[in-house]
C-alpha positions as CSV (number, residue, x, y, z in Angstrom):
1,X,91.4,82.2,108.5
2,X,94.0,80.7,106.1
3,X,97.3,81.6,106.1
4,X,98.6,84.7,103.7
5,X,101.8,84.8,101.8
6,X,102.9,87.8,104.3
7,X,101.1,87.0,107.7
8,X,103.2,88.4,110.7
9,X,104.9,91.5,108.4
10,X,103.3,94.1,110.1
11,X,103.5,97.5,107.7
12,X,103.1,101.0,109.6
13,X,102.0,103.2,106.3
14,X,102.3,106.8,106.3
15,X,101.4,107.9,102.6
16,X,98.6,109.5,101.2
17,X,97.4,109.6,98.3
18,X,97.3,107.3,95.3
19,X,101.5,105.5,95.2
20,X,102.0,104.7,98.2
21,X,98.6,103.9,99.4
22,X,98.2,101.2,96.5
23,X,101.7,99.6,97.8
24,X,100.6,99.4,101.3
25,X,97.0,98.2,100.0
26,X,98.8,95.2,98.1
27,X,100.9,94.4,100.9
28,X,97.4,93.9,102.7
29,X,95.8,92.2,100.2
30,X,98.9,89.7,100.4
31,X,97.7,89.1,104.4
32,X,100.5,91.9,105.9
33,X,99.3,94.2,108.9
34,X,98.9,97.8,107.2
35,X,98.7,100.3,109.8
36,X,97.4,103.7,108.0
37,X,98.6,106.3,109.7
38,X,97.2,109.5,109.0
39,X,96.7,113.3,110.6
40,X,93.7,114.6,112.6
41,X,92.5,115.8,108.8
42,X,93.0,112.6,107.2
43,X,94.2,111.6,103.4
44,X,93.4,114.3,101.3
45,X,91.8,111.9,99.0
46,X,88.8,111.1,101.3
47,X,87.7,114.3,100.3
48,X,88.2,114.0,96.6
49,X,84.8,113.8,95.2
50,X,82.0,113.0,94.2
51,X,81.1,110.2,94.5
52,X,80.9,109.1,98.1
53,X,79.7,106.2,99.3
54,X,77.6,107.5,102.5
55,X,78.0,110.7,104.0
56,X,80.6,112.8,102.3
57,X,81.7,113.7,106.5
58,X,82.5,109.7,106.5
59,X,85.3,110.7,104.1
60,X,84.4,107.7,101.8
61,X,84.9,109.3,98.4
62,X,85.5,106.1,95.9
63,X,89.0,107.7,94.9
64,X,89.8,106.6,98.5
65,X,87.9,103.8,98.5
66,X,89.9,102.7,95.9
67,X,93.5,102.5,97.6
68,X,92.6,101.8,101.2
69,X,91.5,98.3,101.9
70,X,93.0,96.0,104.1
71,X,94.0,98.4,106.4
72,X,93.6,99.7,109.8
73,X,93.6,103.5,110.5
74,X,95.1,105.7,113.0
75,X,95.2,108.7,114.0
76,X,98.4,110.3,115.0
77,X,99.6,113.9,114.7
78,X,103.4,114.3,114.2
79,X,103.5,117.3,115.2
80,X,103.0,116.7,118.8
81,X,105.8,115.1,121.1
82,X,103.4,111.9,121.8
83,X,102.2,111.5,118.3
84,X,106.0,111.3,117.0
85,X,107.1,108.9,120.1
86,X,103.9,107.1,119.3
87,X,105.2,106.5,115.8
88,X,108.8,105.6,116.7
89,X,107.5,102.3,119.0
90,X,105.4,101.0,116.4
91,X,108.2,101.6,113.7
92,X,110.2,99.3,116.1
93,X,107.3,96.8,116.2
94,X,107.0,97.1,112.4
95,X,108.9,94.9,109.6
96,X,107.8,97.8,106.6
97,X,107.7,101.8,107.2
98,X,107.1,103.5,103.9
99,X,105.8,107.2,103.5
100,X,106.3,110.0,100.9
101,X,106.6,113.1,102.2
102,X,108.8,115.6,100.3
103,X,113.3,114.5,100.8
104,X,114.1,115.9,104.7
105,X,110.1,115.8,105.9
106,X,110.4,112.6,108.0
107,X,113.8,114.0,109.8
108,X,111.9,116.8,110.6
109,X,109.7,114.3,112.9
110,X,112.9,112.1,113.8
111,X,111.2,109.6,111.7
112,X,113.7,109.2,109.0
113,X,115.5,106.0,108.1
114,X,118.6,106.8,109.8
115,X,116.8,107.8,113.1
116,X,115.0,104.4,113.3
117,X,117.3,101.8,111.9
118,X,119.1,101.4,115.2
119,X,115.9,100.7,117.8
120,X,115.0,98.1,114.5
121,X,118.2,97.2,111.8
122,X,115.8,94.9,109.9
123,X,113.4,97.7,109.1
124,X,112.7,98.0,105.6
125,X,111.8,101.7,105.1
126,X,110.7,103.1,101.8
127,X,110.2,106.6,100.7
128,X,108.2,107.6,97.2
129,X,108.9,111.1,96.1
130,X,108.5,113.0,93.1
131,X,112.1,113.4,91.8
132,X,113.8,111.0,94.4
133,X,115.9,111.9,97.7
134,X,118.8,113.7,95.6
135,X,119.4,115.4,92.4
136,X,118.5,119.3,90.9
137,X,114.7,118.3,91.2
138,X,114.4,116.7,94.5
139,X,112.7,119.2,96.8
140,X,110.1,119.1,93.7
141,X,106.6,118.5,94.7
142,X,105.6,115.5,92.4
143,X,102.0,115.2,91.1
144,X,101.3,112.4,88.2
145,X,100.3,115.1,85.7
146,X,103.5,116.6,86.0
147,X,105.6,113.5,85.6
148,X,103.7,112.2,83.2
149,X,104.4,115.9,81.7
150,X,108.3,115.8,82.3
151,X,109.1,112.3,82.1
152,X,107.8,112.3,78.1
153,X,104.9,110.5,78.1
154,X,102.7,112.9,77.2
155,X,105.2,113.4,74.5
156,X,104.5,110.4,72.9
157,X,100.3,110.5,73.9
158,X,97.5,112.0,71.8
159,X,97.4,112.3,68.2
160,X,100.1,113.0,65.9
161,X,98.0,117.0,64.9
162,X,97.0,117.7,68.4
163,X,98.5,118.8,71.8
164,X,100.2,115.9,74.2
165,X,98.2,113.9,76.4
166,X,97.9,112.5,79.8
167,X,97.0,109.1,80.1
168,X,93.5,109.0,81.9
169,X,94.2,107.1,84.9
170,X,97.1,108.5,87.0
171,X,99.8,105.9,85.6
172,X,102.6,107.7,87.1
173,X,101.2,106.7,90.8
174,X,100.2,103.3,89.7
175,X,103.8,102.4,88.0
176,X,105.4,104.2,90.8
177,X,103.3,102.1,93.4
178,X,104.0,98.6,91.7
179,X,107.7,99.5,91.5
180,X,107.8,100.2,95.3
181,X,105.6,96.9,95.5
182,X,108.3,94.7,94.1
183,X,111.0,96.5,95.7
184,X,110.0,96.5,99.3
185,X,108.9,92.7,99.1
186,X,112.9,91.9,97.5
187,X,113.9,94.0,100.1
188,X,112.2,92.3,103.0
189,X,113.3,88.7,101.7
190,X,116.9,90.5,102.2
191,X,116.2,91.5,105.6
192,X,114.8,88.3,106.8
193,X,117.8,86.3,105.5
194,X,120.6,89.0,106.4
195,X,119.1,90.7,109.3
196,X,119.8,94.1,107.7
197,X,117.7,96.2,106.7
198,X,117.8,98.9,104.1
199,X,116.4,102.6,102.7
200,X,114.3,102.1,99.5
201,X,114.5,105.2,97.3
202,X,111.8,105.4,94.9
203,X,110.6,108.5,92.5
204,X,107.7,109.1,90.6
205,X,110.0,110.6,87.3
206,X,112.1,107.7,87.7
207,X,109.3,105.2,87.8
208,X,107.4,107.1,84.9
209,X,110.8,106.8,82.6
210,X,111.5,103.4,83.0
211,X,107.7,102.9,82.4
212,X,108.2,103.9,78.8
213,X,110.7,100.2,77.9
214,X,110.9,99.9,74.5
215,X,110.0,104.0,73.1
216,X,112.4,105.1,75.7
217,X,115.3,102.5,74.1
218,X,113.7,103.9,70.6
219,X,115.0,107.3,71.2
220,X,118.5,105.9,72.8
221,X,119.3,103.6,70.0
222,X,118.0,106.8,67.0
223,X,118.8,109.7,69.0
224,X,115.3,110.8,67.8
225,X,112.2,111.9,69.5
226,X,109.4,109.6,69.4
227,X,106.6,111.1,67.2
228,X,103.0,110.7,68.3
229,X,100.9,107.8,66.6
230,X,97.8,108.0,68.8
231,X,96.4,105.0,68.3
232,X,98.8,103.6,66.1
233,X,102.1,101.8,66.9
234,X,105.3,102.9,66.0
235,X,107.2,100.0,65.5
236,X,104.2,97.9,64.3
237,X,101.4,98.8,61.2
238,X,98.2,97.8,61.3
239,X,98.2,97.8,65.2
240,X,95.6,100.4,66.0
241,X,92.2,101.9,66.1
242,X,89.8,101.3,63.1
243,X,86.2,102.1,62.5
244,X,83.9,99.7,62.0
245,X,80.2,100.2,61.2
246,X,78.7,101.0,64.0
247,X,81.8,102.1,66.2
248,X,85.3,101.9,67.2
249,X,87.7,98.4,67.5
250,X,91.4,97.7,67.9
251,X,93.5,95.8,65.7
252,X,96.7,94.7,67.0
253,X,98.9,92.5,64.1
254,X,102.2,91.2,65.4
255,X,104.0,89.5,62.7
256,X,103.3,89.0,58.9
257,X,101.7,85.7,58.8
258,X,99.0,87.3,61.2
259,X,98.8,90.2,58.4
260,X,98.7,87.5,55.8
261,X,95.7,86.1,57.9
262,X,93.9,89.5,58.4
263,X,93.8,90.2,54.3
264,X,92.7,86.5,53.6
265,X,89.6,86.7,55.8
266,X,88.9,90.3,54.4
267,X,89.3,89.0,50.8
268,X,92.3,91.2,50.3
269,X,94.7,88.4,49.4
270,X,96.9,90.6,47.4
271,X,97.7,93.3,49.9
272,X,99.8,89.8,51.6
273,X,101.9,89.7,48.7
274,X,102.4,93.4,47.7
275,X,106.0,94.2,47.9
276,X,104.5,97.0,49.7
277,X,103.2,95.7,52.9
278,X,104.5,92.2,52.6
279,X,106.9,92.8,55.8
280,X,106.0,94.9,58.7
281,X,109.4,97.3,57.6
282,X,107.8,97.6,54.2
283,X,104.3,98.1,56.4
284,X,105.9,100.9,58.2
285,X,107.0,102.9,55.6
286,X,103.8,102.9,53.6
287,X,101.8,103.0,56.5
288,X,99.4,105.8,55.0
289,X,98.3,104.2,51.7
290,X,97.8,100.9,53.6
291,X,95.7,101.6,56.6
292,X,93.8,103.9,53.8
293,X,92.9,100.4,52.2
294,X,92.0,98.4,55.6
295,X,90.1,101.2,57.0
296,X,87.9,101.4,53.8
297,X,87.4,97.6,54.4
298,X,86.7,97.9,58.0
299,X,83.4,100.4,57.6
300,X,81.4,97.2,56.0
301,X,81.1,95.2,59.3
302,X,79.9,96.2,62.6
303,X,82.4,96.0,66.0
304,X,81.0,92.7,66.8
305,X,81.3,91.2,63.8
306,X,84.7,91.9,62.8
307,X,86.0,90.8,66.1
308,X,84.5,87.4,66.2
309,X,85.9,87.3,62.4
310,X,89.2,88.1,63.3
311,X,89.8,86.3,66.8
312,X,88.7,83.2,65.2
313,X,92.2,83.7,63.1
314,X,94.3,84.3,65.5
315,X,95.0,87.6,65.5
316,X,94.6,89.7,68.6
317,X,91.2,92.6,68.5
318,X,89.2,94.0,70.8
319,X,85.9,96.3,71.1
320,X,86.7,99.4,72.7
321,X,84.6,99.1,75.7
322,X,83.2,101.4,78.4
323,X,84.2,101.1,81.8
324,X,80.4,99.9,82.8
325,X,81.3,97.3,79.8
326,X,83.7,95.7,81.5
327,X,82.9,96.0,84.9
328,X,79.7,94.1,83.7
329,X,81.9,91.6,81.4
330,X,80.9,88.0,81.8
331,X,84.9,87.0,81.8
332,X,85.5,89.7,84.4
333,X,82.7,88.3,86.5
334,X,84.2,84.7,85.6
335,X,87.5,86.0,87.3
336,X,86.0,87.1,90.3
337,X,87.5,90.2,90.0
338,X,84.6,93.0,91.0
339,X,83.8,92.2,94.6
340,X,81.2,93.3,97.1
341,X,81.5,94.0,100.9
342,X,79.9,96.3,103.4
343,X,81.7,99.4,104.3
344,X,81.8,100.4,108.5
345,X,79.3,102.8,107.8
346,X,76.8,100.3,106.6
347,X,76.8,101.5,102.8
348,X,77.3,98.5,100.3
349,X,80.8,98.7,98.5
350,X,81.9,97.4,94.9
351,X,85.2,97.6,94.1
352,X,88.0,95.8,91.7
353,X,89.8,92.8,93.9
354,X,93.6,92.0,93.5
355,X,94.4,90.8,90.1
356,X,97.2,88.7,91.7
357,X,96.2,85.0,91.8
358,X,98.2,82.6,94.2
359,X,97.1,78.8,94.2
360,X,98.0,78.1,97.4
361,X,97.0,81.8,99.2
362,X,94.0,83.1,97.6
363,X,94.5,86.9,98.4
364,X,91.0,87.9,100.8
365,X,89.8,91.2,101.4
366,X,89.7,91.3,105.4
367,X,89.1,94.7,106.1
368,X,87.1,97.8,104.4
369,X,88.9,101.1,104.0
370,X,88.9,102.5,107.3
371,X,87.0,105.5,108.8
372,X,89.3,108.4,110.2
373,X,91.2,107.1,112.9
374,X,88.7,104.0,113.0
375,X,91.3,101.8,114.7
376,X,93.7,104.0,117.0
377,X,92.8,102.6,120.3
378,X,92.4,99.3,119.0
379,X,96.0,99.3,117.4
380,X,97.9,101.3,120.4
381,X,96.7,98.8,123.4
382,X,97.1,95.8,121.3
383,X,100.7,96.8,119.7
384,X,101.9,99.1,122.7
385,X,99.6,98.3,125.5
386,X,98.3,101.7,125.4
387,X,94.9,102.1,127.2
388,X,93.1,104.8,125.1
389,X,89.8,106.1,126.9
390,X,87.1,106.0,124.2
């Protein structure tokens, strides 16, 4: 097999979940050892559904599915003396430990940072949390509607007449999960060249905040609160939603000479040059009466036909597609990115690959998600030399 950007970085992985298990599944994808380790009842996720792929008792919902590849899986409770011993000697073996139990829950097993960094001072060792290992909040259970809740995104979601809205994927796990990402990988390029290791504190509000760039730096440079646009931008008019014909398209117009563009090609010359809408500040404040005009002009073509019409000037649009849509684009089928493997309990398994493309290391999916505890005895004789009757 070819050579990975992380072959030999062996990751022992004790989150559940959604944050932490799409870190550790990216650390696999990028050829690292992920060792999932989980309790006699397993992620809570692997009963999160429908659907299942198989027998729901497999515990292959597809909300698991979707997090867990390119892992091995364990058993190991750590609430027993040799579960928690068992855990300690392959933390020593292990370049990566990351978990995200509430502040104080590792100690509880002697598992924290401070008890393993002196049997292995290059351990990277990450923790995800709600709220973060201090602070008024951090004994906080953290759930992604919550924090998308606190942190002000939903503040800033949903129309500008109705209630907030949470985004419908659970962003707050997904930043929180690529923030870890690039964190523990800085961090381990640290400990290789130092020899020191390091604790990696990482929070789900945190995460969620910085997520929000430029409207955050909005309301620090006004002092306002951000309103809610829906589908519009605040900063940029026309960059939204518009109704076509026969359904629903974005338009997304970054600069005036791609506004000078759109009104040529809808024969609306003159809206260019209005003093009115002739600069986006002008477009901002007369944002009604002007998306009053384009939206009039948008009803006479269908989705399809505006969008060819306006790509081939240069401006950026986009049907609003289904999921089946574009898990059954041509492009996302050019790109290789919905793959197909066999899961260990024979059922046929479709699934979005990495989106990361090296040249040189073409990312491969080695292993399925694992089955509960799939590889326990396999993992402790070949890392401790534990024989494990079967």
């Amino acid at each position: 097999m070819a050579q990975t950007p992380l072959d030999g970085i062996r990751v022992l992985d004790f989150t559940r979940v959604l944050a932490g298990p799409l870190c550790t599944m990216l650390l696999g994808d990028m050829g690292a050892d992920v060792i999932k380790v989980e309790s006699p009842q397993g992620d809570d996720t692997r009963r999160w559904g429908p659907p299942y792929l198989g027998d729901p008792d497999d515990g292959m919902s597809a909300y698991y599915l979707s997090a867990n590849r390119n892992k091995r899986g364990i058993i190991l409770d750590l609430k027993s003396d040799e579960g928690r011993t068992i855990a300690r000697q392959l933390a020593a073996k292990s370049q990566i430990v990351i978990e995200n139990l509430k502040p104080g829950g590792m100690a509880r097993f002697g598992l924290s940072y401070d008890d393993l960094k002196s049997e292995n001072p290059a351990l990277v060792y990450a923790s995800i949390t709600g709220f973060g290992q201090d602070g008024p909040y951090s004994d906080r259970p953290g759930y992604d509607h919550t924090i998308q809740a606190m942190s002000g995104l939903m503040s800033i979601t949903g129309s500008a007449e109705g209630e907030p809205h949470k985004v419908g994927v659970a962003i707050a796990d997904v930043v929180t999960g690529l923030f870890a990402l690039s964190s523990i990988l800085a961090a381990l390029r640290f400990a290789e060249s130092t020899g020191q290791g390091q604790h990696l504190d990482i929070a789900l509000l945190d995460s969620t905040l910085a997520a929000l760039v430029n409207v955050a730096s909005n309301a620090l440079v006004s002092g306002q609160a951000p309103l809610r646009y829906g589908n519009q931008h605040p900063n940029i008019v026309p960059y939204q939603v518009f109704r076509a014909a026969d359904g629903d398209f974005v338009v997304a117009v970054g600069n005036d000479s791609q506004f000078a563009a759109l009104c040529g090609l809808m024969n609306r010359a003159d809206l260019a040059v209005d003093p009115r809408y002739a600069t986006n500040p002008a477009r901002l404040a007369n944002r009604a009466a002007l998306i009053a005009e384009l939206s009039t002009i948008f009803l006479t073509r269908t989705v399809n036909a505006w969008v060819e019409v306006i790509l081939a000037a240069g401006i950026p649009t986009a049907p609003i597609n289904s999921l089946p849509t574009i898990l059954n684009d041509p492009h996302i089928a050019a790109r290789g990115l919905v793959q197909e493997g066999v899961l260990s309990n024979g059922e046929t398994w479709r699934y979005v690959g990495s989106p990361i493309g090296f040249s040189l290391t073409p990312l491969q999916v080695r292993l399925p998600p694992p089955l509960l505890g799939q590889h326990t005895a396999e993992v402790l004789q070949e890392i401790l030399g534990m024989e494990i009757p079967k």
